[in-house]
N, C-alpha and C positions, 0 to 999 in steps of 0.2 A: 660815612666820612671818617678818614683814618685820624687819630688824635697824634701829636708827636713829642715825645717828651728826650729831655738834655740830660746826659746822665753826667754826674758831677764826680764821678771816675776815671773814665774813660774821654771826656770831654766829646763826647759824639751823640748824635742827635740819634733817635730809634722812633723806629714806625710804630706804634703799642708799645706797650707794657713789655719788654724784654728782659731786664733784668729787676731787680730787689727795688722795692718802694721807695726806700731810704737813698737810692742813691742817683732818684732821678728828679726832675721837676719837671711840670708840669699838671696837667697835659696843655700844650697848642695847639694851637687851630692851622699852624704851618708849619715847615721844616724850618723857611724862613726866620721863623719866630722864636721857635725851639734853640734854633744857631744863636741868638739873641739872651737867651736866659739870663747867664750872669747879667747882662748890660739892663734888661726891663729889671730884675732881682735889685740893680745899685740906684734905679731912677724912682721906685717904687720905694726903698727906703726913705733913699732921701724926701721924699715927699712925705710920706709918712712923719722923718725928724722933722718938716719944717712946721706940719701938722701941729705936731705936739710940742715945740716952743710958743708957736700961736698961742694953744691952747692956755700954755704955763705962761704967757704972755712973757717970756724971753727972747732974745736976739736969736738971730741965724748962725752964730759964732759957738761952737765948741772948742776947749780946747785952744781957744786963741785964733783958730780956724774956720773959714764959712765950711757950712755941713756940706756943701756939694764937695771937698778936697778931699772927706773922710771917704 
């Protein structure tokens, strides 16, 4: 099964390992997904920050702003 990973140069999705480590992310499990990277990369943040205010028992608010506008 092919793995597909976004390269964050080029902004184009590659079947393997194509170019330099650094400049891809990855790997997916689709092309579909891969096309996705920045957008799972900004939702997986943000859940990670709401994480870790929980954790610090703080607000959703950075900034003056909810974390999802960062």
């Amino acid at each position: 099964m092919s793995e597909f990973y976004y390269n964050t140069v080029t902004g184009e999705v590659e079947e393997g390992k194509q170019s330099a480590s650094n400049r891809l992310m990855g790997p997916y499990a689709s092309r579909e997904e891969a096309a996705r990277a920045l957008e799972i990369a900004a939702e997986r943040n943000a859940e990670w920050e709401r994480e870790n205010l929980a954790w610090d028992g703080e607000s959703e608010m950075v900034d003056g702003r909810s974390i999802d506008e960062h």
